[in-house]
KOLTOR-889292 format. One line per 5 residues: number of its first residue (from 1); their letters; for each residue x, y, z of C-alpha. Coordinates in Angstrom, 3 decimals, always signed. Example, Ala and Ser with C-alpha at 12.3 -4.5 7.8 and 13.67 -1.06 7.14 Angstrom:
% residues 2
1 = AS = +12.300/-4.500/+7.800; +13.670/-1.060/+7.140
This chain:
% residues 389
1 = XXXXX = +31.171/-20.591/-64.955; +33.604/-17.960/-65.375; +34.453/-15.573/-62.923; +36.788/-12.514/-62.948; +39.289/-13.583/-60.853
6 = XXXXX = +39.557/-17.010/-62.770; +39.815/-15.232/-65.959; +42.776/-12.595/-64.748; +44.651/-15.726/-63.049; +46.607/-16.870/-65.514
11 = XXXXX = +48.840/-19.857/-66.035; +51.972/-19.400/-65.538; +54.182/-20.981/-63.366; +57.060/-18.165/-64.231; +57.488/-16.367/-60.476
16 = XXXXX = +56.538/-12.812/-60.629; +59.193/-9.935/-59.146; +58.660/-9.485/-55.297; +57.627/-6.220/-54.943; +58.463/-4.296/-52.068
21 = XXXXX = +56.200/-1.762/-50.808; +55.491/+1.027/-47.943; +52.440/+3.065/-46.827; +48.837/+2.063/-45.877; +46.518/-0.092/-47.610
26 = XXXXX = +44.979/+2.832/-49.515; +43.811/+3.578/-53.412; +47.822/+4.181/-54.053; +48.588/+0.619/-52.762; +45.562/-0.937/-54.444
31 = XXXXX = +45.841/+0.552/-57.741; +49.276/-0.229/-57.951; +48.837/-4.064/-56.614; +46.271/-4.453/-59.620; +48.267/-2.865/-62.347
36 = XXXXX = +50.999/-5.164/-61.261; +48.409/-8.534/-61.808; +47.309/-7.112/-65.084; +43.906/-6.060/-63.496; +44.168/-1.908/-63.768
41 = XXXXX = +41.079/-0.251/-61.992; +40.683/+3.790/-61.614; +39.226/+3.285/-58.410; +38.365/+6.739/-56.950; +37.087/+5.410/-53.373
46 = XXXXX = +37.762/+2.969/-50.895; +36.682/+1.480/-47.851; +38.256/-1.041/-45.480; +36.656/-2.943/-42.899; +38.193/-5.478/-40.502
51 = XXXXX = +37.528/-9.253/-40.155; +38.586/-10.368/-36.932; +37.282/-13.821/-36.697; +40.534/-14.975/-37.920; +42.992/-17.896/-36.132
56 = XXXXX = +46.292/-17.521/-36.347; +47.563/-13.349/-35.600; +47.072/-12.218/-39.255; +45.253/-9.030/-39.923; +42.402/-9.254/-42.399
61 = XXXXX = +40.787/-6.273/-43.995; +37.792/-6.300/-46.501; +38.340/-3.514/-48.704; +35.482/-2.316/-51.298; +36.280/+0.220/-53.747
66 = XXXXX = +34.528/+1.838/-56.997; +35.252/+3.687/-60.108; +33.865/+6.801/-61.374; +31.139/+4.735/-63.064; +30.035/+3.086/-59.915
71 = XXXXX = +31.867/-0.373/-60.640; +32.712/-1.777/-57.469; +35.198/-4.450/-57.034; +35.421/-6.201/-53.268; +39.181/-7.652/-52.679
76 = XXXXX = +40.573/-9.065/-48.957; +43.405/-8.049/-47.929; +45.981/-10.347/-45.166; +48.921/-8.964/-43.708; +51.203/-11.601/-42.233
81 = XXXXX = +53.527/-10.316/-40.094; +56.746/-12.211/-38.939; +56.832/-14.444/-35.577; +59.064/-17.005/-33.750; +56.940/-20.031/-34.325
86 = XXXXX = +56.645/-19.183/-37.781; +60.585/-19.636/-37.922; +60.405/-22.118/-35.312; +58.077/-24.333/-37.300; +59.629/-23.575/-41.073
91 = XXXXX = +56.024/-21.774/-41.874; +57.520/-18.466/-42.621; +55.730/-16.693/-45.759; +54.475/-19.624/-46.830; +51.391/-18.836/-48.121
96 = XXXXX = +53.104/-15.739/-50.405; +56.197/-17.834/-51.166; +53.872/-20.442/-53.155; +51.853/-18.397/-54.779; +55.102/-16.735/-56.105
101 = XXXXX = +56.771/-19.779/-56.847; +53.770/-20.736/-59.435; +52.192/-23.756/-56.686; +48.944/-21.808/-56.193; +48.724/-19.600/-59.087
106 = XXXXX = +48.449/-23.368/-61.761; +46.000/-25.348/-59.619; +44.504/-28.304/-61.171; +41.790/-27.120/-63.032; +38.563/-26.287/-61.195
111 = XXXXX = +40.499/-25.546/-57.809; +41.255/-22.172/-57.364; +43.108/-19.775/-54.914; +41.917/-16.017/-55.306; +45.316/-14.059/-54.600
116 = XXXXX = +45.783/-11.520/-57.058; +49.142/-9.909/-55.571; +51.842/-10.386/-53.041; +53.787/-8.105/-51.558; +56.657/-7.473/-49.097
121 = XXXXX = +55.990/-4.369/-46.841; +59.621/-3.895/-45.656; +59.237/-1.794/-42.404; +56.313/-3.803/-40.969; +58.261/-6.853/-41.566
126 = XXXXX = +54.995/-8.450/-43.297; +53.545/-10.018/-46.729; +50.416/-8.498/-48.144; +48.430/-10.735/-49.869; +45.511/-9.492/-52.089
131 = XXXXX = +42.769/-11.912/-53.187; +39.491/-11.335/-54.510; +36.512/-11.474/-51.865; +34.991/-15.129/-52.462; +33.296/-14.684/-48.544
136 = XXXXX = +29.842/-15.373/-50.834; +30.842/-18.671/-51.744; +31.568/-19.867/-48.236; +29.192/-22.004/-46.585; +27.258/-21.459/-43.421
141 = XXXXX = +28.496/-23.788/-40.567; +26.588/-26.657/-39.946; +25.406/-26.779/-43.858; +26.182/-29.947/-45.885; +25.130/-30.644/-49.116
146 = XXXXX = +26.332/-33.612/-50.844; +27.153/-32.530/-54.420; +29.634/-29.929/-53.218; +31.200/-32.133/-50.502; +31.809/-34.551/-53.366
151 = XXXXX = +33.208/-31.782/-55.788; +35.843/-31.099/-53.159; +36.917/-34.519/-52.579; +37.675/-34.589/-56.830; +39.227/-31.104/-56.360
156 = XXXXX = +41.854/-31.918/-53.461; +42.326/-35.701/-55.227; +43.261/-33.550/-58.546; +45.408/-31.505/-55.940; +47.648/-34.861/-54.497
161 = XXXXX = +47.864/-36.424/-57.809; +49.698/-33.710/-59.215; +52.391/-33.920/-56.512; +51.691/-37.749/-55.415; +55.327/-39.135/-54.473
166 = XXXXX = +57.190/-36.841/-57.106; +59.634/-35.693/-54.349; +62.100/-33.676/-56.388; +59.205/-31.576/-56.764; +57.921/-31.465/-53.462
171 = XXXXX = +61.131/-30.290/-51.989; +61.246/-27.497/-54.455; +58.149/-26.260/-53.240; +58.237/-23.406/-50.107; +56.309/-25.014/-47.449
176 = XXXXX = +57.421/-26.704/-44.548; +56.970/-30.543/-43.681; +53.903/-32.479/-41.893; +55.818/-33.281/-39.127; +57.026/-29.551/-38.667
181 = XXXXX = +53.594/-27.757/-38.590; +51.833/-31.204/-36.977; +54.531/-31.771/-33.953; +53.941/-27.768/-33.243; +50.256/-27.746/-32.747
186 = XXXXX = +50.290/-31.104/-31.072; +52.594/-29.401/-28.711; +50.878/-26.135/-28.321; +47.996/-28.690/-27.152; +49.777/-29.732/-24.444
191 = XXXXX = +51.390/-26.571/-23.317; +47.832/-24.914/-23.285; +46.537/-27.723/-21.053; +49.354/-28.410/-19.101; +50.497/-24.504/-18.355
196 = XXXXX = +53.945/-25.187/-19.378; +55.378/-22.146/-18.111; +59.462/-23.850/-18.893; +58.334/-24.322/-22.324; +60.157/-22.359/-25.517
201 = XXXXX = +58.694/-18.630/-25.809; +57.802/-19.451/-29.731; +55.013/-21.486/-28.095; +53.548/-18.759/-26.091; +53.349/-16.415/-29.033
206 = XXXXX = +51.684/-19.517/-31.243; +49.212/-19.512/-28.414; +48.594/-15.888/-28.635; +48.169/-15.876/-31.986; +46.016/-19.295/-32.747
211 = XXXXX = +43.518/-18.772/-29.900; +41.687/-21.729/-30.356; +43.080/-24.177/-27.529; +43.773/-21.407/-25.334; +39.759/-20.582/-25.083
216 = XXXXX = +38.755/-24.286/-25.689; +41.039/-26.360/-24.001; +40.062/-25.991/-20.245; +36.812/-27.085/-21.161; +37.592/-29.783/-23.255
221 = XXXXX = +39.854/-31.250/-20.714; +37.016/-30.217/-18.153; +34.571/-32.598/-19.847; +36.903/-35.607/-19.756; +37.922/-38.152/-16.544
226 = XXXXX = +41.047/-37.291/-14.877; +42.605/-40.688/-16.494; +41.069/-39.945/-20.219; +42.886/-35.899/-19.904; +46.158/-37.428/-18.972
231 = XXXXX = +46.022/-39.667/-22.054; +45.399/-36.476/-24.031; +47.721/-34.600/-22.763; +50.905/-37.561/-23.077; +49.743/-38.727/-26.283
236 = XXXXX = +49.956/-35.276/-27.789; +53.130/-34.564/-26.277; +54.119/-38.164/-28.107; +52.842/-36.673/-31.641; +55.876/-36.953/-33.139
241 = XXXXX = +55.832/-40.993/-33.220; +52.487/-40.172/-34.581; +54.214/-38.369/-37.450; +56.734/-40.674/-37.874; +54.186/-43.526/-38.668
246 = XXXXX = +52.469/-40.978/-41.014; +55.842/-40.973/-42.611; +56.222/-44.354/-44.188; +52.618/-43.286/-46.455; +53.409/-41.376/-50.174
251 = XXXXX = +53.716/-37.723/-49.642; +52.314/-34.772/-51.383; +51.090/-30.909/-51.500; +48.215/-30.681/-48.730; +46.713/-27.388/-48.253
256 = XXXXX = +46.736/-28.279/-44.571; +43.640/-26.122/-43.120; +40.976/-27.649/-45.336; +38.151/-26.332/-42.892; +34.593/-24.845/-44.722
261 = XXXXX = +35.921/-21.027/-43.603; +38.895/-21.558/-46.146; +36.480/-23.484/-48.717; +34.144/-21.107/-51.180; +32.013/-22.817/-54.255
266 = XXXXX = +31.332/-20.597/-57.051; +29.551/-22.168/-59.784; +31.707/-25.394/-61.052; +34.611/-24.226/-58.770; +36.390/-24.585/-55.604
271 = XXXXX = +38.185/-21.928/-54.227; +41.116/-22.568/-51.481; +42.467/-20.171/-50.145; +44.351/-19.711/-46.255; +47.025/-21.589/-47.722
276 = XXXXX = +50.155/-20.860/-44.995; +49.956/-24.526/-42.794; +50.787/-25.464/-46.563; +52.712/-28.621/-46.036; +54.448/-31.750/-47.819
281 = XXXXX = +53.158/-34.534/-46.338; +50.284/-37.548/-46.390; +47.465/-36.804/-48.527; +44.797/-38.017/-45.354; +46.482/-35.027/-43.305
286 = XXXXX = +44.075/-33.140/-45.320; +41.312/-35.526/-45.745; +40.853/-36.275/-42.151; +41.496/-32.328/-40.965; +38.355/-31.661/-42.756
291 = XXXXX = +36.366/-34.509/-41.888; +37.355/-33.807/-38.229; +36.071/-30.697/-38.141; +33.180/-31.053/-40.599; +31.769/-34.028/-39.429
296 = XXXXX = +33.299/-34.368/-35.411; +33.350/-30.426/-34.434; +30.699/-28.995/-36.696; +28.185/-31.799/-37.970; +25.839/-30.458/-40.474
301 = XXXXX = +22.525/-30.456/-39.324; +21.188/-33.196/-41.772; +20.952/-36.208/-38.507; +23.171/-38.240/-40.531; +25.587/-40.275/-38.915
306 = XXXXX = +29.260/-40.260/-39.629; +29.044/-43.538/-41.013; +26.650/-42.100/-44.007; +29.881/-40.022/-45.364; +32.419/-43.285/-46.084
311 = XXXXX = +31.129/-42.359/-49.926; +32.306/-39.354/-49.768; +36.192/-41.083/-49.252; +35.331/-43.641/-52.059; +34.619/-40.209/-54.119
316 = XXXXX = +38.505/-39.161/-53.528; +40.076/-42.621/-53.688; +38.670/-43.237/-57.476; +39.268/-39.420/-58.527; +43.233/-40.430/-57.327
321 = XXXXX = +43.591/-43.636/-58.839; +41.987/-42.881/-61.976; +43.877/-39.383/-62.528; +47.495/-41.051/-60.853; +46.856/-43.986/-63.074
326 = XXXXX = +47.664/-46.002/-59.694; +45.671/-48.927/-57.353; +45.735/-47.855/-53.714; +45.310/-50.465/-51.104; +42.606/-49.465/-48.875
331 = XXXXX = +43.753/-51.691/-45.995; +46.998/-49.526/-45.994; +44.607/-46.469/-46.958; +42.507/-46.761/-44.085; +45.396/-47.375/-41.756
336 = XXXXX = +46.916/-44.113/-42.579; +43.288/-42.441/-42.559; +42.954/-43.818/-38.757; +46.931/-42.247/-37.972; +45.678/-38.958/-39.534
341 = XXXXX = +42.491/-38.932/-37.638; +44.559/-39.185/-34.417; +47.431/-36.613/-35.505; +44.099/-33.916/-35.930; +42.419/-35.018/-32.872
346 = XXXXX = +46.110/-33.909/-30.966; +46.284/-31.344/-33.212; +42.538/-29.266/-32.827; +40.492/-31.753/-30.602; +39.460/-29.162/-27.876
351 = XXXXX = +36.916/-27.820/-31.366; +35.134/-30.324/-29.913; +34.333/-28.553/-26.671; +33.462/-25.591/-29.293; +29.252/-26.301/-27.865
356 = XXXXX = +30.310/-26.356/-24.510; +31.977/-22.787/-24.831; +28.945/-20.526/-24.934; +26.851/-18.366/-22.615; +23.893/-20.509/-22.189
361 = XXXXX = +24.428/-23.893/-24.579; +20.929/-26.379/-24.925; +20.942/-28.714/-23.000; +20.752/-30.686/-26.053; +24.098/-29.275/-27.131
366 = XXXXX = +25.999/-30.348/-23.545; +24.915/-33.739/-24.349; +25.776/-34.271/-27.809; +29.763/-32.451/-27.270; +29.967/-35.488/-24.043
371 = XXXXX = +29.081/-37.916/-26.161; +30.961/-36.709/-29.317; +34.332/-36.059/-27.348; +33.487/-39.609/-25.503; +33.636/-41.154/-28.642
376 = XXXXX = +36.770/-39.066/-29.893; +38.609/-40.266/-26.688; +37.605/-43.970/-27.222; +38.595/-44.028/-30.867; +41.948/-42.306/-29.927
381 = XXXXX = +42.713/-44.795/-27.439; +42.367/-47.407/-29.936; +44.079/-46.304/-32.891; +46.876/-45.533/-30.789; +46.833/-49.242/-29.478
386 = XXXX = +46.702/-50.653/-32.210; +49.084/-48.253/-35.152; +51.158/-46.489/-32.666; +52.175/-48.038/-29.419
């Protein structure tokens, strides 16, 4: 299946001039974004809409415009401004900086990210990144279907085989390291539950910006013993030994939020996009932050337990081996799978508390997040028995 924005993106891997701009994000600033990716459009009207379900301080605008002839063309437009812990945790522009540098713009093919421009707007001190509007290839939460799970898992194996160990080229690339973005939101989870008011200001502003712990934390920790939040709490303050065994595993170009509201399927292809925790490091860091959340956080409401999906890693491991031309050992495999599982569960765990959050949750609900977070807690003290301590 073709689509627009797959036709207009291109090849090359030849960085395009860094615009700098000014102004609002009007027709002026749109028409001139598109001429500059080759996509001219007399657009006569638009309108722009906010999306504020976002999680981590960007601005997101949907804006919908039309020609003369009634064409209408739907882009989305992110402004990421500067901030400490960007700095702090070597994440600055990242998301703009590969797409310029040619990462994101020659994906393996049938993986797709849908920026069509990226700009510097000098007195706000932010990129804007244009992309096509996917949102209608997104999945509802709590949807799984099996043929498109498995079409990701060949997409992001493509993905790591292209940069699997080649470490020349995965310095080159603009992103920060695993242990960088990881140790940072493994630390943000235990300022949030600890109140660390001594702590660095860059981790007050990451809480301000990625919300998430801040509103789930107190009642994740709330549904756990006093002995089981104290475990938590040291053993993500302890990430970075976590990282450091993560380490010793082949490294490689992981989007690093592989979570369905980043994740769109149109036709044959899947479409990444969110690409700024962008990281070199282990190839499960991605695997597992999507399996956390889509099976852990947000189960799909098919009954099936997590043990059904283990097909679903058998789908990745042969898509690798076969397009690396390599034999993994699943022994060390499935140790590194267990380390990444823990790093995400420091990392995002209170999303399991997400149930407990609401107004009025079921009854039904309460039960299933206690048992699901029971189980998180048990499996975390384990793996860190026996891979970390």
């Amino acid at each position: 299946m073709t689509h627009a924005w797959t036709a207009a993106r291109g090849g090359s891997r030849h960085a395009p001039a860094r615009p700098v701009i000014s102004g609002e994000a009007d027709l002026g600033y749109l028409r001139h974004a598109l001429a500059r990716a080759g996509r001219p459009f007399a657009a006569t009207h638009i309108a722009a809409n906010p999306l504020t379900d976002g999680r981590t301080g960007s601005a997101v605008t949907r804006l919908e415009t039309s020609n003369r002839d009634g064409e209408v063309r739907r882009f989305v437009l992110k402004a990421v401004r500067s901030a400490p812990w960007r700095d702090v945790l070597g994440m600055g522009g990242t998301e703009a900086r590969l797409w310029l540098s040619g990462a994101t713009r020659t994906l393996p093919a049938g993986l797709y990210c849908p920026t069509v421009d990226v700009a510097r707007h000098a007195s706000r001190a932010q990129w804007w990144i244009l992309m096509e509007d996917v949102s209608t290839g997104i999945l509802p939460r709590g949807v799984f279907d099996q043929t498109r799970a498995r079409s990701l898992m060949r997409r992001i194996a493509h993905l790591h085989a292209r940069y699997w160990g080649r470490e020349e080229e995965l310095e080159a690339l603009p992103v920060t390291s695993f242990d960088k973005s990881a140790n940072g939101l493994a630390r943000l989870s235990a300022h949030v539950a600890r109140g660390d008011t001594a702590s660095e200001p860059w981790l007050d502003q990451l809480s301000e910006d990625f919300w998430v712990p801040r509103v789930m934390m107190p009642t994740f920790l709330g549904a756990l013993t006093t002995q089981d939040a104290d475990f938590y709490v040291e053993l993500c303050r302890d990430h970075a030994r976590i990282a450091s065994a993560l380490g010793s595993f082949p490294q490689t170009l992981c989007h690093g939020d592989l979570r369905r509201a980043n994740i769109a399927f149109l036709g044959d292809d899947v479409v990444l996009f969110d690409w700024e925790f962008a990281a070199r490091g282990p190839a499960v860091r991605d695997l597992q932050w999507y399996w956390f959340l889509q099976f852990w956080a947000y189960p799909p409401d098919d009954g099936r337990a997590l043990e059904d999906r283990e097909g679903l890693l058998d789908v990745y491991l042969d898509t690798l081996e076969r397009e690396h031309g390599i034999q993994l050992s699943r022994a060390l495999f499935d140790e590194s799978c267990q380390l990444a599982w823990l790093s995400t569960f420091c990392q995002i765990g209170c999303c399991l508390a997400d149930p407990l959050t609401g107004a009025s949750p079921s009854a039904e609900a309460v039960a299933r997040a206690r048992r699901v977070i029971g189980e998180a807690i048990h499996r975390a003290r384990r793996i860190h028995e026996r891979h970390v301590r």
